[in-house]
N, C-alpha and C positions, 0 to 999 in steps of 0.2 A: 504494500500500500504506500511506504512511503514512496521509493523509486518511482511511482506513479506521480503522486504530486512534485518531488523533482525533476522530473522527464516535462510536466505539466507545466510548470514555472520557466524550466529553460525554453522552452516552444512558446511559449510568450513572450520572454525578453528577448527570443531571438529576432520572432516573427514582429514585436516592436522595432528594433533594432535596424530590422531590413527596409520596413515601411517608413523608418526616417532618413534611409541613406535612399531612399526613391525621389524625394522630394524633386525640386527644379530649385538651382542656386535663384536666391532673390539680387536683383539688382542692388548693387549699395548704397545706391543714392536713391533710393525709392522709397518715401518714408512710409512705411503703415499707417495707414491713416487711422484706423481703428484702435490699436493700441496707444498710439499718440494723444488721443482724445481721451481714452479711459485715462489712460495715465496725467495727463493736465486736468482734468476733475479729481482726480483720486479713488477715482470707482476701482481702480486695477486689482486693486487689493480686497477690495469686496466681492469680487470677482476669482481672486484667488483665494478668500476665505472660502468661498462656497464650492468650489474645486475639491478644497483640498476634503472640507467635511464630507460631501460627494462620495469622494473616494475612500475615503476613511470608513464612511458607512459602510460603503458596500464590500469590504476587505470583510470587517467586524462581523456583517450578517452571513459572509459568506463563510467564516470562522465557527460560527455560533453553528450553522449549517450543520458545517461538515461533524463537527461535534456531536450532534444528535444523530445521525447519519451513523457515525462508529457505536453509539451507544446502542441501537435499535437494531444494528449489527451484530453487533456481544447478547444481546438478547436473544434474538432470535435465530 
């Protein structure tokens, strides 16, 4: 079971990993407009607060998950 969820983990930061080196180089002189505007209000941050909770949740639920999942396993 474990080598499962490590096998599982590396296939995600690989398959992360790849879909970032896919990208298209951005021009340097091309400003983002969108981040430049969040960021000159200060929204960016409330923006990355809610990212990161986001993410945090679904890590926690998916933890709590698997949790039960082994337990109902041992049981039965």
């Amino acid at each position: 079971m474990r080598n499962i969820k490590w096998m599982a983990l590396f296939a995600g930061l690989f398959l992360t990993g790849s879909s970032l080196l896919a990208q298209s180089p951005m021009n340097e002189d091309a400003p983002v407009q969108m981040a430049d505007g969040l960021h000159a209000n200060g929204k960016i941050y409330v923006v990355v607060a809610v990212v990161i909770t986001v993410v945090t949740g679904v890590i926690l639920y998916l933890i709590r998950l698997d949790r039960k999942i082994s337990r109902l396993e041992k049981e039965g």
